[in-house]
C-alpha positions as semicolon CSV with decimal commas, in nm:
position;residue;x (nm);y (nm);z (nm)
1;X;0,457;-0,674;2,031
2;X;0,175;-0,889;1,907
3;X;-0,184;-0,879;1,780
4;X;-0,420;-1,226;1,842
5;X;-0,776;-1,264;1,734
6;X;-0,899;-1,558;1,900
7;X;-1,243;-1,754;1,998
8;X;-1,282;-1,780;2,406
9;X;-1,571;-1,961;2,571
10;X;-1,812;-1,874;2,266
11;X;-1,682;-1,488;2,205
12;X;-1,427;-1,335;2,014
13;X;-1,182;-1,168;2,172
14;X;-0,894;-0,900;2,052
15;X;-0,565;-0,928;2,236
16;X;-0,300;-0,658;2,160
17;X;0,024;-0,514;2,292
18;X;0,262;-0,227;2,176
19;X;0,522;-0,248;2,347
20;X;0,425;-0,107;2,696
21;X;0,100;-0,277;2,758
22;X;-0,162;-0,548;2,700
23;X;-0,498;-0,454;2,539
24;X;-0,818;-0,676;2,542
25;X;-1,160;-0,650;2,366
26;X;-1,450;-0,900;2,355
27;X;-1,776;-0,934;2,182
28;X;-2,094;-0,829;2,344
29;X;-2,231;-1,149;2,133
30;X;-2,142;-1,516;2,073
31;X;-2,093;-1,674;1,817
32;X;-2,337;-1,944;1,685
33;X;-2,197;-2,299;1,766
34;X;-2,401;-2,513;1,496
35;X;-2,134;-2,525;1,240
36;X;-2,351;-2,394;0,955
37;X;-2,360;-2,013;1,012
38;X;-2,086;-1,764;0,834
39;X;-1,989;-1,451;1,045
40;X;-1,848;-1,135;0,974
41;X;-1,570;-1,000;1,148
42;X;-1,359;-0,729;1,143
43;X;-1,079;-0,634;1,401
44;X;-0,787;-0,354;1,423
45;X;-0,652;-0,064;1,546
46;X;-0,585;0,327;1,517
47;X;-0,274;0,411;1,667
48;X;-0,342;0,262;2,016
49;X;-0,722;0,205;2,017
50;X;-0,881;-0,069;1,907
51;X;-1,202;-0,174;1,740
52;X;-1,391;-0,549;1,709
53;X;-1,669;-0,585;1,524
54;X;-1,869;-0,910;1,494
55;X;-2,156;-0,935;1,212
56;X;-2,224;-0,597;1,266
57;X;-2,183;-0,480;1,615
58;X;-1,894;-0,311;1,729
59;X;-1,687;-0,224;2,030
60;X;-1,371;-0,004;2,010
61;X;-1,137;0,015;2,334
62;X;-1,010;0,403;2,431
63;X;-0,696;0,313;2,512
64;X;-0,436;0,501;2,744
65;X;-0,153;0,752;2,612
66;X;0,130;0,483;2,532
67;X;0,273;0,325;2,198
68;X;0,141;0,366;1,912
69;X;0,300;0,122;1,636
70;X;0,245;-0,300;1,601
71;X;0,656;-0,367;1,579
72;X;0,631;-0,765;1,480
73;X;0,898;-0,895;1,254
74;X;0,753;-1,252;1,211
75;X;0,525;-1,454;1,039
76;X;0,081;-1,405;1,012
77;X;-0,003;-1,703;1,118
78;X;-0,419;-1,773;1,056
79;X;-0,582;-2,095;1,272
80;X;-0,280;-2,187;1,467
81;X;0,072;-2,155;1,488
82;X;0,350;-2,400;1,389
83;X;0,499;-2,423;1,734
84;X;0,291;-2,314;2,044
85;X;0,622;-2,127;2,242
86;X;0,566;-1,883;1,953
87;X;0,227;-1,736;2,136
88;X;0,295;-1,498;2,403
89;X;0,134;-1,613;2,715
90;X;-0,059;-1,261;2,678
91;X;-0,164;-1,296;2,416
92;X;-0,481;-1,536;2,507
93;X;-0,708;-1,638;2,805
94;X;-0,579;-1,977;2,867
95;X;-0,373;-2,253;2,697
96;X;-0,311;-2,139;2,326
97;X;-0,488;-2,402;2,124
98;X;-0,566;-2,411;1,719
99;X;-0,905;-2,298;1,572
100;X;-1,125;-2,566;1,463
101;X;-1,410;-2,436;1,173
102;X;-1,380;-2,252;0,896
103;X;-1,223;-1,938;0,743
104;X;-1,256;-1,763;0,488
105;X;-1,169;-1,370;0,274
106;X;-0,906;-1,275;0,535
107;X;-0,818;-0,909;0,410
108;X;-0,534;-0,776;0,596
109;X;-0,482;-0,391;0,528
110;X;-0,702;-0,384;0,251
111;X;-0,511;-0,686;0,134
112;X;-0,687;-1,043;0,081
113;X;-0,494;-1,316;0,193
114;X;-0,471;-1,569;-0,127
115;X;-0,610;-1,926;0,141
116;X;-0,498;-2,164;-0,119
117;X;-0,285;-2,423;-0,187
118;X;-0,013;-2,181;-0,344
119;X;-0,066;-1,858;-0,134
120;X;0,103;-1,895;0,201
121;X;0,393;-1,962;0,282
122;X;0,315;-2,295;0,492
123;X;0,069;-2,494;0,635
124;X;-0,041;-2,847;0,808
125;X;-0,359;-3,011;0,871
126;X;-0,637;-2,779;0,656
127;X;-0,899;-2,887;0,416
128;X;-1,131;-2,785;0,193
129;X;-1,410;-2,616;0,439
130;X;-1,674;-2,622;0,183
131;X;-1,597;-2,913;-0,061
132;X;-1,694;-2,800;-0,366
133;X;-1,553;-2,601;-0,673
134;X;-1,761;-2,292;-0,547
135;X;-1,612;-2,311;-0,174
136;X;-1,408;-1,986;-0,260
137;X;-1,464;-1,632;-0,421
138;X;-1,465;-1,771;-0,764
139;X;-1,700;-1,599;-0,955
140;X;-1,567;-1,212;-0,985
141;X;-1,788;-0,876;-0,978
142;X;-2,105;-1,004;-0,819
143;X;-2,118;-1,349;-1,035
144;X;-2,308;-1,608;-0,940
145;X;-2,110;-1,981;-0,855
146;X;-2,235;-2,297;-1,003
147;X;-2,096;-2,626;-0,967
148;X;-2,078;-2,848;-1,261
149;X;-1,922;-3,202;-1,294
150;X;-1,602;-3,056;-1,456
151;X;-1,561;-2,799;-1,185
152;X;-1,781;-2,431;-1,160
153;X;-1,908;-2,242;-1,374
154;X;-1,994;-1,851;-1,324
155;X;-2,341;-1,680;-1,421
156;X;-2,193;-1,280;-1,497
157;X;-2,443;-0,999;-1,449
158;X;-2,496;-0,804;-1,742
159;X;-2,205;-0,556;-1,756
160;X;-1,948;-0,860;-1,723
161;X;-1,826;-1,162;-1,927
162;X;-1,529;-1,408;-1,883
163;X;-1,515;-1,763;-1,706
164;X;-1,482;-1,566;-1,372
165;X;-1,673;-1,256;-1,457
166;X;-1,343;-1,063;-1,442
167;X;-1,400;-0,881;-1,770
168;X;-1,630;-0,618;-1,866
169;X;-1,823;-0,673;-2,187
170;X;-1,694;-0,299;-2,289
171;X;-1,340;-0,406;-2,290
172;X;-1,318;-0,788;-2,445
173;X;-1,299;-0,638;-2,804
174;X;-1,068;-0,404;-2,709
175;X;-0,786;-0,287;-2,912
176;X;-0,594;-0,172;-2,629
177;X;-0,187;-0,250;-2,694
178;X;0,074;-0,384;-2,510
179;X;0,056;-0,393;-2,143
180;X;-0,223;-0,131;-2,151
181;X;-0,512;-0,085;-1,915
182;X;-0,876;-0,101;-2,054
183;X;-1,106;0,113;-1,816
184;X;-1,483;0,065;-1,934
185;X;-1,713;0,374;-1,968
186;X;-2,055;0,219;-1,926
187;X;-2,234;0,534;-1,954
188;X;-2,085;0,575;-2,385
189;X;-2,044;0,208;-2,442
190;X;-1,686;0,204;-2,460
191;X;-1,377;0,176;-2,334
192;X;-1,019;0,409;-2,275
193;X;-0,668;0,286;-2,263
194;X;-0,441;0,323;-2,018
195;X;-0,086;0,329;-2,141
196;X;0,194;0,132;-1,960
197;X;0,515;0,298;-1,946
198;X;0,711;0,382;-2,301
199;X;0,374;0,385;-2,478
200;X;0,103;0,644;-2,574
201;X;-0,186;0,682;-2,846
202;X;-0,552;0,658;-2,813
203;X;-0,474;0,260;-2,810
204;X;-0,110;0,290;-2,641
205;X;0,045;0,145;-2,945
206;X;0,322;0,417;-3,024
207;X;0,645;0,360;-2,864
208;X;0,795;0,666;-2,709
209;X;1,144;0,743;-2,511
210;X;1,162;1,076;-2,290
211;X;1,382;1,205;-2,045
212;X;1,100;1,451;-1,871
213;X;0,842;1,265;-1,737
214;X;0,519;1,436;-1,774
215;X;0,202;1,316;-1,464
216;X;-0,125;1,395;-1,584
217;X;-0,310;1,231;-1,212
218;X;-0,356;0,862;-1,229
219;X;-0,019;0,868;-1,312
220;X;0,266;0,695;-1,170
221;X;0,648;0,545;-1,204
222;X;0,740;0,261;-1,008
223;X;1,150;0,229;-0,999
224;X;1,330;-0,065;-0,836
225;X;1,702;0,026;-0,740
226;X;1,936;-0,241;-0,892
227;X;2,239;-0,123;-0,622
228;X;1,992;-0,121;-0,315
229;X;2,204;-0,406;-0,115
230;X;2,501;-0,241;-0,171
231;X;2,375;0,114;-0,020
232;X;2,483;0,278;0,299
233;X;2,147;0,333;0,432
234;X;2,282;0,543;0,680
235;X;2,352;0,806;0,430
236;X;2,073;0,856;0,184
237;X;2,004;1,131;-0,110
238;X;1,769;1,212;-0,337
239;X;1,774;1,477;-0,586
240;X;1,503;1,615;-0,923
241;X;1,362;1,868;-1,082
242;X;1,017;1,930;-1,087
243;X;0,793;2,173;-1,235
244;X;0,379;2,207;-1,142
245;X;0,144;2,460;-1,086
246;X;-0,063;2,236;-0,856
247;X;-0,063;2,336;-0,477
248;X;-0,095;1,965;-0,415
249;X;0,057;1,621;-0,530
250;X;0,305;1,356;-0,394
251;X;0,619;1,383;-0,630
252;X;0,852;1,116;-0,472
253;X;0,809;0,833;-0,210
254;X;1,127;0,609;-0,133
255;X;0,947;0,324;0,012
256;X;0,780;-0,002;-0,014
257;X;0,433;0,143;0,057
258;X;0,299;-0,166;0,159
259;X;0,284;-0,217;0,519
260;X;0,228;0,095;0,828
261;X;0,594;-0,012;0,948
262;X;0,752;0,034;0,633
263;X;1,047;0,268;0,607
264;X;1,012;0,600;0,361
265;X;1,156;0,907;0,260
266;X;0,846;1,140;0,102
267;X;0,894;1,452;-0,077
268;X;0,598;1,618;-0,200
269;X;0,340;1,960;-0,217
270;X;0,111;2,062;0,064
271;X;-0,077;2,395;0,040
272;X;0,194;2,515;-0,258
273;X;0,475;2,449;-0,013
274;X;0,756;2,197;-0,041
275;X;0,672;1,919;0,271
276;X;0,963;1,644;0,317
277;X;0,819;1,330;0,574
278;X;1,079;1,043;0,690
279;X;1,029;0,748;0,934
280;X;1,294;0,536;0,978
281;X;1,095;0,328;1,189
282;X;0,793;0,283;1,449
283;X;0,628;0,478;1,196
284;X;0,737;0,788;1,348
285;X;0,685;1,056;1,057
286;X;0,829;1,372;1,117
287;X;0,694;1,638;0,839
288;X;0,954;1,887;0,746
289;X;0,745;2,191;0,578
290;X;0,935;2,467;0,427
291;X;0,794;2,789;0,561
292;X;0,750;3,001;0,256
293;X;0,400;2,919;0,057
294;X;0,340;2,906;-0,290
295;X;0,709;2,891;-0,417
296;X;0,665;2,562;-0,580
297;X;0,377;2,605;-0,774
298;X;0,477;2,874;-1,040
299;X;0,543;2,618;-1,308
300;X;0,867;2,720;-1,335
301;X;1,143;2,435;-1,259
302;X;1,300;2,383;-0,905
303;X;1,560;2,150;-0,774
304;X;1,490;1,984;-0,503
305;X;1,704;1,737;-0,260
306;X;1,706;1,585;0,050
307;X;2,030;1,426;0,265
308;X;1,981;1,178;0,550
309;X;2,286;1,148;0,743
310;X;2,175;0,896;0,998
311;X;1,920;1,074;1,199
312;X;2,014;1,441;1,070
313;X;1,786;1,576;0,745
314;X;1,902;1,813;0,535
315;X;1,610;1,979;0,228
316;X;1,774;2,181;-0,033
317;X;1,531;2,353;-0,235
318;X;1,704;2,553;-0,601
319;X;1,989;2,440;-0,386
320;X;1,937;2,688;-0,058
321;X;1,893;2,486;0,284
322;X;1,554;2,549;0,386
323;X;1,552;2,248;0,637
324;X;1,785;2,141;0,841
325;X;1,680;1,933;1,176
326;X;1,787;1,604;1,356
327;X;1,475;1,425;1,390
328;X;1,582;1,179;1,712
329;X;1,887;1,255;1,880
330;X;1,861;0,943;2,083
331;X;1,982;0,790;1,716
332;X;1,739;0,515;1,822
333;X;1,697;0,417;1,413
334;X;1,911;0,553;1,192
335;X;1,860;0,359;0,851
336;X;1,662;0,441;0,568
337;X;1,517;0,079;0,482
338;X;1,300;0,167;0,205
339;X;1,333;-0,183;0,031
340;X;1,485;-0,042;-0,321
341;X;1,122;0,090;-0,459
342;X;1,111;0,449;-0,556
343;X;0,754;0,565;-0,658
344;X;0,669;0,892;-0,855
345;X;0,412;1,070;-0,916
346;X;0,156;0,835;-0,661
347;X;0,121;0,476;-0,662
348;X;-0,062;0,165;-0,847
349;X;-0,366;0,245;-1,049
350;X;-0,650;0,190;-0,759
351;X;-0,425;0,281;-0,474
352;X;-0,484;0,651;-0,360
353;X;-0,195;0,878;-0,208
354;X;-0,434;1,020;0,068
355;X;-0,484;0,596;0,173
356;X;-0,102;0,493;0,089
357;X;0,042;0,738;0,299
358;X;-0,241;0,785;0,573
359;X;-0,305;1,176;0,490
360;X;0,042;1,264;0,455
361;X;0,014;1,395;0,129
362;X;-0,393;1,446;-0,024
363;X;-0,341;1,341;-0,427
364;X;-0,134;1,201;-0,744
365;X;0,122;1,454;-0,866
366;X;0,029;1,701;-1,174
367;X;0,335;1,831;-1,344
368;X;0,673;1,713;-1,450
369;X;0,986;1,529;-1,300
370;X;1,325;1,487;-1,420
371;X;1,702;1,424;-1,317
372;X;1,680;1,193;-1,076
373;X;1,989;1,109;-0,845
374;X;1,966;0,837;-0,580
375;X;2,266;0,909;-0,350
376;X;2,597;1,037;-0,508
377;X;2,506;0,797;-0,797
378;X;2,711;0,952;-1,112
379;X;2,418;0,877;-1,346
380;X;2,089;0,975;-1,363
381;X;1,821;0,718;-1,329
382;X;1,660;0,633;-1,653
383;X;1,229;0,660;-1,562
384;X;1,175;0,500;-1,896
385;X;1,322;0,169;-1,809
386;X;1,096;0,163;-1,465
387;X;0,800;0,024;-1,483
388;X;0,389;0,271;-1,467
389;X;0,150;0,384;-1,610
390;X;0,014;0,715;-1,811
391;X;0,286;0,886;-1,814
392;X;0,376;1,080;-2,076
393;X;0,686;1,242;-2,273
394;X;0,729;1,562;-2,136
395;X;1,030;1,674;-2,323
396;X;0,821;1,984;-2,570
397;X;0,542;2,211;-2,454
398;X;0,293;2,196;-2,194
């Protein structure tokens, strides 16, 4: 499989192939020769079809039934490649040769690409396009760059202050604590704190311990597995309570939740019903939706697991099987490579669940979590000593 934006006789053309077929798209336009023009460009798929857009214009490609996932296992490589066999003779019009010009904010899956000295992983032969202190994003939040003989300097619009414009004027007196977020409220002047895990307060400076994790929305825990390379991914479990009287919210996702080709095990609430998704790869998600609604929602507590035995998922729900299905009997994958990261709750502040996991589950979970087994572990996993944010003790009341 492979994906290749490249320049060809003055257009821009997108090159792509799945696995069962080659698809090419090309600008209506060209692009302007003289060496002093920036251009916008944005290029990807859905699925199968793909879209190009060049400083505004677009053209998408209806493609054929066929694959539907980008499986590549190697490096991005931007500009050129290290060693030319490494470009599939597909994958471009004639002879592959390297890009000479200028590039610049490369945001891959909603990701920029860091083009500096420190950010890749390699490089040979690329310079400073611009030559100045100001040649990059520098100047945060709409500033404005100015070079000066010691380097830039940034001109902040009203609402922000800092030497990159990277702080709001509401938060740089702020009494926030340790590792807390300041969100500004413009509209009162002010500022609230967001509390990292372990703390709570109006200014997140009490310390607190809790075995019941309590999710208010914008809430999450992010748990790395210390015994991940010594796992059986074959054979996966997962196991908690959880109590909520939302109809909505994703409580679990074993996963990296990074990349579309990433591995995961989700357990979650859709329409008050318990809904279990796996892909254990190609990004094949098969939803497993338990058939009776509004059981889960009664905020009373209910167990919940789920076994993987290879291809073969079993849901337990206040410990009767309501699922049990083999979701490819070819056994074509068969491993649960979800990287060691456990989320709960939903994901990094800024990162919605409906965007993370493309629909599969619509918001943050509301409610509480607690005893937490990763496979036949003899100890429950202790959410304090993970790492989030405003989460709260849940051990009393509501």
């Amino acid at each position: 499989d492979f994906l290749c934006i490249s320049l060809v006789n003055g257009f821009i053309q997108l090159r792509y192939n799945l696995g069962d077929k080659t698809v090419l798209l090309q600008t209506l336009q060209k692009v302007h020769a003289n060496g002093n023009t920036w251009h916008s460009l944005k290029a990807g798929r859905v699925g199968n079809e793909g879209y190009l857009d060049l400083d505004g214009i677009n053209i998408t490609q209806k493609a054929s039934p066929g694959m539907n996932a980008l499986d590549t296992h190697t490096d991005f490589f931007v500009g050129g490649v290290s060693s030319l066999n490494l470009v599939n003779s597909m994958a471009v019009e004639n002879e592959p040769m390297g890009f000479t010009g200028c590039i610049r904010e490369i945001v891959i899956n909603n990701r920029e690409l860091k083009l500096t000295v420190t950010g890749p992983k390699g490089g040979a032969n690329v310079g400073d396009c611009d030559g100045t202190a100001c040649g990059y994003t520098v100047c945060k939040n709409n500033g404005t760059c100015q070079v000066e003989n010691s380097g830039f300097s940034c001109s902040c619009p009203q609402e922000w202050t800092g030497s990159t414009c990277e702080q709001s004027i509401h938060c740089s007196q702020n009494r926030c604590g340790s590792q807390a977020l300041c969100i500004p409220q413009p509209a009162s002047f002010s500022y609230t704190c967001i509390c990292a895990l372990g703390w709570s307060g109006k200014y997140c400076n009490n310390k607190i311990h809790f075995f019941i994790a309590k999710f208010v929305g914008n809430s999450y825990i992010k748990y790395t597995d210390p015994y991940y390379g010594k796992r059986d991914l074959q054979y996966s479990r997962i196991s908690l309570n959880f109590t909520t009287n939302q109809t909505e919210g994703l409580i679990v996702w074993m996963g990296k939740g990074e990349d579309e080709d990433n591995d995961f095990l989700a357990i979650g609430l859709a329409n008050g019903t318990l809904k279990v998704v796996i892909n254990l790869g190609e990004r094949i998600s098969v939803p497993l939706i338990h058939s009776k609604y509004s059981t889960c929602c009664d905020e009373r507590w209910h167990f919940a697991t789920v076994v993987q035995n290879q291809t073969c998922i079993k849901v337990y729900l206040d410990e009767e099987l309501i699922v049990f299905e083999d979701i490819d009997p070819h056994r074509k994958y068969t491993a649960l490579n979800y990287g060691g990261i456990c989320y709960f709750g939903g994901f990094e502040i800024g990162r919605k669940v409906n965007i993370v996991t493309t629909g599969l589950f619509q918001k943050e979970f509301i409610g509480k979590i607690k005893d937490v087994v990763l496979f036949q572990d003899s100890k429950k996993i202790q959410l304090t000593k993970a790492e989030g944010y405003n989460v709260y003790n849940g051990n009393y009341g509501n």
